[in-house]
SEROLO-310447 format. One record per residue: residue in three letters; z, x, y of N, C-alpha, C in turn; chain. Coordinates in nm, 4 decimals. Layout:
! SEROLO-310447
+------+----------+----------+----------+----------+----------+----------+----------+----------+----------+-----+
: type :      n_w :      n_u :      n_v :     ca_w :     ca_u :     ca_v :      c_w :      c_u :      c_v : mol :
+------+----------+----------+----------+----------+----------+----------+----------+----------+----------+-----+
:  ALA :        Z :        X :        Y :        Z :        X :        Y :        Z :        X :        Y :   A :
...
+------+----------+----------+----------+----------+----------+----------+----------+----------+----------+-----+
//
This chain:
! SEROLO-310447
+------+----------+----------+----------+----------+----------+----------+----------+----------+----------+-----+
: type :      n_w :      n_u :      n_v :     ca_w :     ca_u :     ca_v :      c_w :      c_u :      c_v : mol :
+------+----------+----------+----------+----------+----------+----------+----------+----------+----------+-----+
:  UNK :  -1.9919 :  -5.0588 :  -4.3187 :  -1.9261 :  -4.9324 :  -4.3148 :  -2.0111 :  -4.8292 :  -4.3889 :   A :
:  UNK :  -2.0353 :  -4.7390 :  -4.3292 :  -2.1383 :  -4.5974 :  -4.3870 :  -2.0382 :  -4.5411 :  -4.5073 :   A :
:  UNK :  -2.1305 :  -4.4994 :  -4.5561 :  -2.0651 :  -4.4058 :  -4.6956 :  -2.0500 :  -4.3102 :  -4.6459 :   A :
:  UNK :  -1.9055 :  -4.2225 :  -4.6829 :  -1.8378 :  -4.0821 :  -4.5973 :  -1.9295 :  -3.9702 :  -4.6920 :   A :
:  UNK :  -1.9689 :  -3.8609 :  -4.6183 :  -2.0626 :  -3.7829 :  -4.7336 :  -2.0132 :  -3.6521 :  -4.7516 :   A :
:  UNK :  -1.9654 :  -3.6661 :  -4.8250 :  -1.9093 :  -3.5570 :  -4.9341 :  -1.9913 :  -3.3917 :  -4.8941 :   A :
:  UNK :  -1.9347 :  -3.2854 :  -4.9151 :  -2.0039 :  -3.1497 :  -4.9015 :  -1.9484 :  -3.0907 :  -4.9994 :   A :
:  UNK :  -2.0370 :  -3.0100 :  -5.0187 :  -1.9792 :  -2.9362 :  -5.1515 :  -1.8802 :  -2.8176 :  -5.0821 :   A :
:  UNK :  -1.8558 :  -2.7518 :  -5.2028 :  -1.7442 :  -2.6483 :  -5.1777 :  -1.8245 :  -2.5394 :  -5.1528 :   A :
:  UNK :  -1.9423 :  -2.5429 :  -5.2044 :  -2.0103 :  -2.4076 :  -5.1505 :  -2.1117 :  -2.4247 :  -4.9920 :   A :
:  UNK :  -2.0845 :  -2.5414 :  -4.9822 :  -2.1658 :  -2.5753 :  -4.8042 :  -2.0755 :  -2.5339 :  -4.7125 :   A :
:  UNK :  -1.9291 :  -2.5661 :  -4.7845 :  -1.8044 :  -2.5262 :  -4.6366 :  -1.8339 :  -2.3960 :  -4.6739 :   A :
:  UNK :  -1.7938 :  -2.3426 :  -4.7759 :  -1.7818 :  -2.1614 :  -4.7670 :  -1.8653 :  -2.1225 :  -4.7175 :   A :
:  UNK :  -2.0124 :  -2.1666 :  -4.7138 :  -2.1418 :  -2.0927 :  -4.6398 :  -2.1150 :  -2.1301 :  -4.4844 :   A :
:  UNK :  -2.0211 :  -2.2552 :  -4.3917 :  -2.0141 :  -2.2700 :  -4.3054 :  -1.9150 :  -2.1469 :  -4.2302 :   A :
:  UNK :  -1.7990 :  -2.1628 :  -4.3445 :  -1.7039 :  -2.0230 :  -4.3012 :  -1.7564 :  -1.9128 :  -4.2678 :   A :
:  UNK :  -1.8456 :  -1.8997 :  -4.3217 :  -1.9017 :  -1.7666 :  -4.3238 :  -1.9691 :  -1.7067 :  -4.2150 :   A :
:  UNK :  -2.0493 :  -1.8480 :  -4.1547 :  -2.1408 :  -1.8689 :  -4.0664 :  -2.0340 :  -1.8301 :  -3.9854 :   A :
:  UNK :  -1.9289 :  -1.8836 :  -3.9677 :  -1.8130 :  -1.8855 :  -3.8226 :  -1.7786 :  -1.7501 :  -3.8354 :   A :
:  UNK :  -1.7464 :  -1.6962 :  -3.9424 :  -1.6731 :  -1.5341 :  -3.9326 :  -1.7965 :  -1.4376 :  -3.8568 :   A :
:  UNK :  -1.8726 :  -1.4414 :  -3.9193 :  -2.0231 :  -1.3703 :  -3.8657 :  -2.0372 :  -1.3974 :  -3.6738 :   A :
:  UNK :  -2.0729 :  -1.4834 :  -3.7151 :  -2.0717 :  -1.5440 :  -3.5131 :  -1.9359 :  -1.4949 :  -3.4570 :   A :
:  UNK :  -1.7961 :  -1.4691 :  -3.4592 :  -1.7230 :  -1.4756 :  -3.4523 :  -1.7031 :  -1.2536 :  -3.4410 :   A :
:  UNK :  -1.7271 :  -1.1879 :  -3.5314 :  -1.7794 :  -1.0565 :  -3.5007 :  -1.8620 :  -1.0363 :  -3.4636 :   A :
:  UNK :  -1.9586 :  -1.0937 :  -3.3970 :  -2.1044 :  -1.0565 :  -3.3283 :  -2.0259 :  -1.1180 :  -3.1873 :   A :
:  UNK :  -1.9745 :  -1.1139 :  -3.1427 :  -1.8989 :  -1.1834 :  -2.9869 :  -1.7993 :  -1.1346 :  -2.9628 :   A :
:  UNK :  -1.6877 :  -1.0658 :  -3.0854 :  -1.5799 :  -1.0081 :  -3.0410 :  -1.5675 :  -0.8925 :  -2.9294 :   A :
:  UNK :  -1.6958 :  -0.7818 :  -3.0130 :  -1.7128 :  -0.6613 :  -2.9095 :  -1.7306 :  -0.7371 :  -2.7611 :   A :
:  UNK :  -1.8414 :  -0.8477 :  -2.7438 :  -1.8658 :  -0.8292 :  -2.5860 :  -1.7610 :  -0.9012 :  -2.5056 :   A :
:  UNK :  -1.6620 :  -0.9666 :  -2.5782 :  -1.5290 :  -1.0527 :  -2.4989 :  -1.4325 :  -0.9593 :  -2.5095 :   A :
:  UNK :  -1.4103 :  -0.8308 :  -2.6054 :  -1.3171 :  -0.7437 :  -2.5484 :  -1.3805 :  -0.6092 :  -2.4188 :   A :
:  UNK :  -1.5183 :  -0.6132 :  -2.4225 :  -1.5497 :  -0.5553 :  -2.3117 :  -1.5018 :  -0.6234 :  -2.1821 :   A :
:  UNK :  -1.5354 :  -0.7482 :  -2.1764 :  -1.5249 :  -0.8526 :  -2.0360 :  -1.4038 :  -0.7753 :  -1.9954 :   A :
:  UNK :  -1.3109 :  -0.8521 :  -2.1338 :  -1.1306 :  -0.8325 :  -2.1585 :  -1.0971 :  -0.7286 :  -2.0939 :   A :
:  UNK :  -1.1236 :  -0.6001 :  -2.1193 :  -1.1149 :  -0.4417 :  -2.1091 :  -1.1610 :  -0.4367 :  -1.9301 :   A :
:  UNK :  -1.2509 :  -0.4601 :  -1.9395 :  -1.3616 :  -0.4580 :  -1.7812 :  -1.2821 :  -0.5332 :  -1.6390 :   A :
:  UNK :  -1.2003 :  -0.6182 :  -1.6857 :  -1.1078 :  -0.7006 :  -1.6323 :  -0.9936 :  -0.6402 :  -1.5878 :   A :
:  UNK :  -0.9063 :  -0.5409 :  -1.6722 :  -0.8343 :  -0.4819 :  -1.6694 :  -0.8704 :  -0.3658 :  -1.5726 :   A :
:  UNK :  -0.9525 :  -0.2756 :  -1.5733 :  -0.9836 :  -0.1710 :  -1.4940 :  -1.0198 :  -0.2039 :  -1.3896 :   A :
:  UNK :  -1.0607 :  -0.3069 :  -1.3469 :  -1.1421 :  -0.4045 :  -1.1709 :  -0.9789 :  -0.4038 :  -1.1426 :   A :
:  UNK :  -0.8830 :  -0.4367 :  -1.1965 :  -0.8016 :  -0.4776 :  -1.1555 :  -0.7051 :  -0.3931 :  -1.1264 :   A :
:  UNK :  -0.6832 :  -0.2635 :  -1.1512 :  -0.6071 :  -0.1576 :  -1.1404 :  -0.7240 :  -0.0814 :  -1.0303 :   A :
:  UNK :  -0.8467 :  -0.0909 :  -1.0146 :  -0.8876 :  -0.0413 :  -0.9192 :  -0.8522 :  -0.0847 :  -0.7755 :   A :
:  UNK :  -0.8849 :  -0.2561 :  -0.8133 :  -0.8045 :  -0.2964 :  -0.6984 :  -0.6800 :  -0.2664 :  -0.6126 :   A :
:  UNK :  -0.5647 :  -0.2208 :  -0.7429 :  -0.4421 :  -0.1937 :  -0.7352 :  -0.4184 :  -0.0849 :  -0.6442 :   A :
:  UNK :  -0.4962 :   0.0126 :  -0.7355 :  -0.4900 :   0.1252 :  -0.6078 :  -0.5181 :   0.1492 :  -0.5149 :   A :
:  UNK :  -0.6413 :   0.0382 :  -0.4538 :  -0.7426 :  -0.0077 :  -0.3379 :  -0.6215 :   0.0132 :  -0.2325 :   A :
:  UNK :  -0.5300 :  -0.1728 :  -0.2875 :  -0.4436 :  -0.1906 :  -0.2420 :  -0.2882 :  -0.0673 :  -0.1393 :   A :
:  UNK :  -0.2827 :   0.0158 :  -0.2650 :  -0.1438 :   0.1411 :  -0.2275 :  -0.2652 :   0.1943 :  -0.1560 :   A :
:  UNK :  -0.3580 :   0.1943 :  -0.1565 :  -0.3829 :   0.3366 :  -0.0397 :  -0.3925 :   0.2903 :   0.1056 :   A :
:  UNK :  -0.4552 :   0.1505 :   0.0882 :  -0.4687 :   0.1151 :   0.1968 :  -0.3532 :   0.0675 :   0.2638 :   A :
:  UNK :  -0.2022 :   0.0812 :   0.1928 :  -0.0841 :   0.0066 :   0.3098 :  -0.0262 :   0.1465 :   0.2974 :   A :
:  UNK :  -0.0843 :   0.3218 :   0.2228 :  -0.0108 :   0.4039 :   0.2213 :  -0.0704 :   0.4772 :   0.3728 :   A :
:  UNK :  -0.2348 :   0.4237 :   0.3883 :  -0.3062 :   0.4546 :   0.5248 :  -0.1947 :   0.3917 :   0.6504 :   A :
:  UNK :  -0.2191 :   0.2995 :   0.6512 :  -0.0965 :   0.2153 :   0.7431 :  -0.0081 :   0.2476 :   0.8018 :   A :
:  UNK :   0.1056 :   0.3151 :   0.6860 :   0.2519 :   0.3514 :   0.7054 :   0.2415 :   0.4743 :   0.7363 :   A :
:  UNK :   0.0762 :   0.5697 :   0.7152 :   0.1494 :   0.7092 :   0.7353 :   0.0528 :   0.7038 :   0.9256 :   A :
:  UNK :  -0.0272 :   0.5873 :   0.9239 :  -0.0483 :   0.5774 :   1.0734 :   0.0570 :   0.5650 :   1.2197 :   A :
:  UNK :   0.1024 :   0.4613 :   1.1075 :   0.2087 :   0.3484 :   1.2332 :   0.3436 :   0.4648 :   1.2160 :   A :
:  UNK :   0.3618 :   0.5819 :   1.1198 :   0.4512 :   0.6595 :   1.1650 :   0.4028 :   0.8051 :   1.2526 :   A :
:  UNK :   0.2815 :   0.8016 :   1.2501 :   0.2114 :   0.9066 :   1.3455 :   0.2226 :   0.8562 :   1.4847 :   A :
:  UNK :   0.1881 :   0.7544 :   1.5216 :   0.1933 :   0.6653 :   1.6233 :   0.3351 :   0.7012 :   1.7032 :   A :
:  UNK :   0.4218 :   0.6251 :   1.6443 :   0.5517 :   0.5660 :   1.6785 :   0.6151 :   0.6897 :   1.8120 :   A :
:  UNK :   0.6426 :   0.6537 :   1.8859 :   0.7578 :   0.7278 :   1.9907 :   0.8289 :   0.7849 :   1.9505 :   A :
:  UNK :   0.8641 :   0.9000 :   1.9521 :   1.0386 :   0.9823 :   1.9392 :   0.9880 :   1.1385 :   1.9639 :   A :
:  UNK :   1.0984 :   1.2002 :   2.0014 :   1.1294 :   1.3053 :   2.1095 :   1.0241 :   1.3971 :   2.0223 :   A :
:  UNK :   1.0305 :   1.4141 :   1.9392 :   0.8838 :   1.5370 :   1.8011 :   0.8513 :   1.4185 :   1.7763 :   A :
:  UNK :   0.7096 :   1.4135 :   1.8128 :   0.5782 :   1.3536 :   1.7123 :   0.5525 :   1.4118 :   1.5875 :   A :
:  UNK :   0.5407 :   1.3367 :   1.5067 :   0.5026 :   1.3498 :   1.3829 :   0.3629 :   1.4627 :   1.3650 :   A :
:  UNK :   0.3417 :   1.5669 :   1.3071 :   0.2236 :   1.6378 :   1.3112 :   0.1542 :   1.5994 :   1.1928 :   A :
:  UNK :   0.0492 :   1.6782 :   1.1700 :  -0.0568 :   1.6757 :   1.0482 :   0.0011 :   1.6604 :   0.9493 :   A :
:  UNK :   0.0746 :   1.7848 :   0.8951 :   0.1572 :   1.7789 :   0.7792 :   0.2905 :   1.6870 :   0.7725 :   A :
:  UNK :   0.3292 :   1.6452 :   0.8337 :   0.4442 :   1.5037 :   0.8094 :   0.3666 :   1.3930 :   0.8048 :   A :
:  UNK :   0.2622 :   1.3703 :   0.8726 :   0.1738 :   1.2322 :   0.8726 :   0.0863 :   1.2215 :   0.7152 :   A :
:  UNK :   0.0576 :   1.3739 :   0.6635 :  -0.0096 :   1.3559 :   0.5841 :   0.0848 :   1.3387 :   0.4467 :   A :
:  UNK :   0.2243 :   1.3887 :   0.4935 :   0.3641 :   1.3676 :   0.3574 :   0.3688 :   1.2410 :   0.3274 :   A :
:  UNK :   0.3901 :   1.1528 :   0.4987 :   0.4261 :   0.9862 :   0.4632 :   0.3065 :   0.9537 :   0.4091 :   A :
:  UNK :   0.2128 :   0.9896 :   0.3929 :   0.0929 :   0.8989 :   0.2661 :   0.1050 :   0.9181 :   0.1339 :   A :
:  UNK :   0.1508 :   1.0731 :   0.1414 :   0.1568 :   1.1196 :  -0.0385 :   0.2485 :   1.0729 :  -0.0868 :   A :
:  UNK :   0.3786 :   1.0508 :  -0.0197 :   0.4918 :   0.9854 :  -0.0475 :   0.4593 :   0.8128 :  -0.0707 :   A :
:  UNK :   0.4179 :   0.7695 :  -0.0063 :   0.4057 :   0.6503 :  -0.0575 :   0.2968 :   0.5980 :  -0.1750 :   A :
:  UNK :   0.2469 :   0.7055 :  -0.1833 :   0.1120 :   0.6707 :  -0.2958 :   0.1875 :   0.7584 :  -0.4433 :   A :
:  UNK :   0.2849 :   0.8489 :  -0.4516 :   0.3533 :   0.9054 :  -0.5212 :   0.3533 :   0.8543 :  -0.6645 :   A :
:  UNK :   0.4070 :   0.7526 :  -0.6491 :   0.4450 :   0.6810 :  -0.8018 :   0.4294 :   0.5563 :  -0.7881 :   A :
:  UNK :   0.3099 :   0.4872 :  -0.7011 :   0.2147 :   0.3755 :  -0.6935 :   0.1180 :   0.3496 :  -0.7468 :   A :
:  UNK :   0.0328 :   0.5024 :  -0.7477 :  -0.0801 :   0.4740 :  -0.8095 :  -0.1144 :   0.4503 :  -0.9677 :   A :
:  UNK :  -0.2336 :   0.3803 :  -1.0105 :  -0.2378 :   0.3661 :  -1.1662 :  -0.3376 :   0.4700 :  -1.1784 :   A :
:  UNK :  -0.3331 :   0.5672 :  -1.3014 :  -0.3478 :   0.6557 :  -1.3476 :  -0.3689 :   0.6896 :  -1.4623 :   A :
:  UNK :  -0.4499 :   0.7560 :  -1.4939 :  -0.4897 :   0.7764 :  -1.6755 :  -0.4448 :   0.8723 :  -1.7024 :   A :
:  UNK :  -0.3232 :   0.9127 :  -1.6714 :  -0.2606 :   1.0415 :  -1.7347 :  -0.2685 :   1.1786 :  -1.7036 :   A :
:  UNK :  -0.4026 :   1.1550 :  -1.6036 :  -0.3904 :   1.3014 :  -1.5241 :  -0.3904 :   1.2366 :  -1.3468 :   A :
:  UNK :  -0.2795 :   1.2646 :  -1.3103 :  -0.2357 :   1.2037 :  -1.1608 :  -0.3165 :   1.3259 :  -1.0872 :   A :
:  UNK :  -0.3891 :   1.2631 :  -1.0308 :  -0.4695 :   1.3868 :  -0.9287 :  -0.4297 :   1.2952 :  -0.7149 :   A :
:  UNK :  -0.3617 :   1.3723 :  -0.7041 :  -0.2696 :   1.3013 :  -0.5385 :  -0.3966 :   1.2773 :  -0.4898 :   A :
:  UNK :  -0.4097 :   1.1816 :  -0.3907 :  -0.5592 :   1.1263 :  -0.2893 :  -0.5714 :   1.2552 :  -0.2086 :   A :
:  UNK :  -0.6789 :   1.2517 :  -0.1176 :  -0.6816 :   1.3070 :   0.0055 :  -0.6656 :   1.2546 :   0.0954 :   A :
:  UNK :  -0.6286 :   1.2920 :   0.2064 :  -0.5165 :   1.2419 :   0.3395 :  -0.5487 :   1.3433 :   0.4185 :   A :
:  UNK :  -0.6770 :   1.2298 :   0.5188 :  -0.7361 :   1.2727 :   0.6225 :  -0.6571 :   1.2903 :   0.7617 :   A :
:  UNK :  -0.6096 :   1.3180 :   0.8620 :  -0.6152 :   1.3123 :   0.9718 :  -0.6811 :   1.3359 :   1.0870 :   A :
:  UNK :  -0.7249 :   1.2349 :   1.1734 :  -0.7827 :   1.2809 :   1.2923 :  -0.6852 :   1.2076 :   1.4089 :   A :
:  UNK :  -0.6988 :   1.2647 :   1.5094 :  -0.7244 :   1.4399 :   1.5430 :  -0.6220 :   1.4832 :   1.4974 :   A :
:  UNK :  -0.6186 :   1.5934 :   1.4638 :  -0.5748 :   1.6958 :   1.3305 :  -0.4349 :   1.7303 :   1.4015 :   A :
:  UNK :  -0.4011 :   1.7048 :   1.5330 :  -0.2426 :   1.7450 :   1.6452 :  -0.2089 :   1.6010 :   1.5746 :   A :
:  UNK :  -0.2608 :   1.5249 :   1.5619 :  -0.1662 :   1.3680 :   1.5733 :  -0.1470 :   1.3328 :   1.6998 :   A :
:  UNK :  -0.0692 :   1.2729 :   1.7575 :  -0.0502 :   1.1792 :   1.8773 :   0.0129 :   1.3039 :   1.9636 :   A :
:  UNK :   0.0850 :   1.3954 :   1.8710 :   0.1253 :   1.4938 :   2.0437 :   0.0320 :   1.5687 :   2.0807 :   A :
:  UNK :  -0.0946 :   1.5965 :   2.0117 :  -0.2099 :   1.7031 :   2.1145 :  -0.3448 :   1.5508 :   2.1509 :   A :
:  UNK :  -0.2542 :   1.4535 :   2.1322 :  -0.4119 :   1.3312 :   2.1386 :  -0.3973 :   1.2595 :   2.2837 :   A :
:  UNK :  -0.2898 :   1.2593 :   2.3015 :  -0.2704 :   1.1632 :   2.4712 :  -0.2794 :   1.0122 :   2.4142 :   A :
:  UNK :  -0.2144 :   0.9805 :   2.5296 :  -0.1483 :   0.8381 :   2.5127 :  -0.3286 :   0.7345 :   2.4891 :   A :
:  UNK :  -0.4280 :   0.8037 :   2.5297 :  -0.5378 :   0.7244 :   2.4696 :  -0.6595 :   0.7125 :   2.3718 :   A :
:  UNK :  -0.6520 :   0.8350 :   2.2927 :  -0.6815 :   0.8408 :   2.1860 :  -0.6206 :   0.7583 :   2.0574 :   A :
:  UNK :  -0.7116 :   0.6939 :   2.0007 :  -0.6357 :   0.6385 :   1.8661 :  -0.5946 :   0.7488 :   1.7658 :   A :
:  UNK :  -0.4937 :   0.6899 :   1.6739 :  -0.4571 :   0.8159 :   1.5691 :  -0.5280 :   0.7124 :   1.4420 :   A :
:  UNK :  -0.6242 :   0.8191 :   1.3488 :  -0.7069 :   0.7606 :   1.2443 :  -0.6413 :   0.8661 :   1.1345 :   A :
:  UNK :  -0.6055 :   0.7627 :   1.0102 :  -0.5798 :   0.8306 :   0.9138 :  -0.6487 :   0.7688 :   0.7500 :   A :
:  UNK :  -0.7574 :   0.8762 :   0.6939 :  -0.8338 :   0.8414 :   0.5991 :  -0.7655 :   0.8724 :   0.4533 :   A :
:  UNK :  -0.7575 :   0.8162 :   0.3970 :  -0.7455 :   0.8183 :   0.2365 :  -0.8297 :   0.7997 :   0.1530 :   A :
:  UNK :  -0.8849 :   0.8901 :   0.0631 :  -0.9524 :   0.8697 :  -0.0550 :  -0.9065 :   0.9126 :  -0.2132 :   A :
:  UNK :  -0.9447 :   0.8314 :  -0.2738 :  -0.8767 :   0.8733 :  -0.3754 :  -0.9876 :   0.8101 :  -0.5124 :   A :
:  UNK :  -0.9880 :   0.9032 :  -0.5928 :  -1.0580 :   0.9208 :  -0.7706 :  -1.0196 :   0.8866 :  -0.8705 :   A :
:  UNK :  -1.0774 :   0.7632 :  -0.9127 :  -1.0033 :   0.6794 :  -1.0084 :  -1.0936 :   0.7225 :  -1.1486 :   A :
:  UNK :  -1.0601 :   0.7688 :  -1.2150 :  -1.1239 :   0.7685 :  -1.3333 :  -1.1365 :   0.6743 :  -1.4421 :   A :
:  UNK :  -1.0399 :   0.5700 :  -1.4681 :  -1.0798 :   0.4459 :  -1.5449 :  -0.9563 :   0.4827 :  -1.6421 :   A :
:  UNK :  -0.9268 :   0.3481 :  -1.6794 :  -0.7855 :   0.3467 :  -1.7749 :  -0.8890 :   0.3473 :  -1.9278 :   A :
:  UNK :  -0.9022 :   0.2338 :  -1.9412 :  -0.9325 :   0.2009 :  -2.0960 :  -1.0770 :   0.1894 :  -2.0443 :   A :
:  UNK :  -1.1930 :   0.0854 :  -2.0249 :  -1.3340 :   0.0596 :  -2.0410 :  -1.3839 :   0.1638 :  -1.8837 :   A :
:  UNK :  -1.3403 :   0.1743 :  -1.8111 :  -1.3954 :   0.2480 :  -1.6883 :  -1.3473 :   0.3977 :  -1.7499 :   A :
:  UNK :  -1.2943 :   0.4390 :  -1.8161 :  -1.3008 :   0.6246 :  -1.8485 :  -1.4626 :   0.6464 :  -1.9313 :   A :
:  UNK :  -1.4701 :   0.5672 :  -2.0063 :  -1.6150 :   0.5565 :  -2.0702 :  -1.7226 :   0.5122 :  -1.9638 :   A :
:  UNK :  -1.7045 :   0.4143 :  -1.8640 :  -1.7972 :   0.4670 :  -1.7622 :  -1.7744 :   0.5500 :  -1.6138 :   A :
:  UNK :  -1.6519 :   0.6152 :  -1.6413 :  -1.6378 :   0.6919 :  -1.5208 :  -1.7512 :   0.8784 :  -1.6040 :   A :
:  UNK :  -1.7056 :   0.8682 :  -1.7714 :  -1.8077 :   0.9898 :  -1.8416 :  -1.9066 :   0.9592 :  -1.7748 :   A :
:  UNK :  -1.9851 :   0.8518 :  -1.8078 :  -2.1514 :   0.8323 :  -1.7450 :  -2.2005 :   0.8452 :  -1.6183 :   A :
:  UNK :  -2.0781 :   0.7652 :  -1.5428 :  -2.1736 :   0.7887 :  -1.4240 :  -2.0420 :   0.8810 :  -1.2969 :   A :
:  UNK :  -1.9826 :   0.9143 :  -1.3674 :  -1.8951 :   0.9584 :  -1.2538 :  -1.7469 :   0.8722 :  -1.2172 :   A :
:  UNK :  -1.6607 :   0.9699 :  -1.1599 :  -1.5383 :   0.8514 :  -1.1451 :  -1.5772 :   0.7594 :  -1.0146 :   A :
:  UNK :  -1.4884 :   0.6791 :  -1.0036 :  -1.5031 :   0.5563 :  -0.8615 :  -1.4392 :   0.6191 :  -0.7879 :   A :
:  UNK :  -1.4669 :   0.6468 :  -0.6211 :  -1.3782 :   0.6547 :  -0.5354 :  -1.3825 :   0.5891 :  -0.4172 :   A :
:  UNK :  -1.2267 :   0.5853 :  -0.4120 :  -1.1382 :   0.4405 :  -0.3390 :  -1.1555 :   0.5269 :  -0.2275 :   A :
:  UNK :  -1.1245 :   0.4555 :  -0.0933 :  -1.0925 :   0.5109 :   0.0223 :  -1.0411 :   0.3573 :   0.1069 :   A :
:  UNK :  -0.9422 :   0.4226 :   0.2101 :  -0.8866 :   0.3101 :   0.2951 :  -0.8505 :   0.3906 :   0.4363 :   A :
:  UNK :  -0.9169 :   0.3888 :   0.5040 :  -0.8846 :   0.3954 :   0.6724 :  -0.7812 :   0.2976 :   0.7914 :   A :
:  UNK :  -0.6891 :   0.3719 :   0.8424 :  -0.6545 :   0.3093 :   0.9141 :  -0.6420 :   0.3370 :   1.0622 :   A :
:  UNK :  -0.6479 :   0.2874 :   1.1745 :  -0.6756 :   0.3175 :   1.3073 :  -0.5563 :   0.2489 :   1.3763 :   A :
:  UNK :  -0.4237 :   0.3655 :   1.4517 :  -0.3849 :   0.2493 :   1.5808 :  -0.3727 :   0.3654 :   1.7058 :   A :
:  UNK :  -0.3480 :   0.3013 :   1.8221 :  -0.3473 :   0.4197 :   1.8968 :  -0.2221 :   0.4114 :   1.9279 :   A :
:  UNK :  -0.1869 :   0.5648 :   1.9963 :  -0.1131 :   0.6291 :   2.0301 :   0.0087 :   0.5602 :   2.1303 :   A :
:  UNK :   0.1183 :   0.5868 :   2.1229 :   0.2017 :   0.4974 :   2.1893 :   0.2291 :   0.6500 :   2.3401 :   A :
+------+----------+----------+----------+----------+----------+----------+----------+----------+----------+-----+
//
């Protein structure tokens, strides 16, 4: 049986020490990841609302009934659904909400598709506002295409 070997009290404290040190030299770059994680993910988020707010304000441009939906109602059902969806750093700036062709389905004929573009300027919550300063904000966009009924 080996002899158990003893450490002094000042070898652990110099080990502690070692761990606290290593331990603040790593914190900053695992709350960046941390932080960096968070903003991919709210970008996504909003990826997400624009692209099913493209959708809904298509498939209601589209749709049959006695008044077709025009520019300005096609372009409401997007703002409306992106309204109080999107994530935001405190200054809500509404997307833009493209339409083509600019009549919608009643000046397009039954064979033209109706295309409706969304873009929208994300400036960054927590770690993306510090790189939306540098290099500019991100912008999202989501297109959607159906044709005309």
């Amino acid at each position: 049986m080996k002899p158990r070997r003893r450490t002094s009290p000042g070898a652990r404290a110099h080990a502690r020490g070692i761990v606290s040190l290593e331990f603040v030299l790593v914190l900053p770059f695992l709350l960046m990841l941390l932080f960096g994680i968070v903003d991919v993910s709210m970008v996504l988020c909003d990826k997400a609302v624009i692209t099913n707010a493209a959708g809904e304000a298509a498939r209601q441009g589209v749709v049959l009934r006695a008044t077709p939906y025009n520019l300005t109602q096609i372009q409401n059902v997007a703002l409306a659904y992106t309204n109080n969806s999107l994530v935001t750093s405190g200054t809500n700036t509404p997307p833009t909400v493209t339409v083509s062709p600019s009549g919608g389905c009643a000046s397009a004929g039954s064979s033209n598709p109706l295309q409706v573009s969304i873009s929208y300027t994300y400036n960054g919550v927590v770690l993306g506002s510090a790189l939306s300063a540098i290099t500019g904000p991100v912008t999202v966009t989501a297109v959607a295409v159906k044709n005309c009924e």
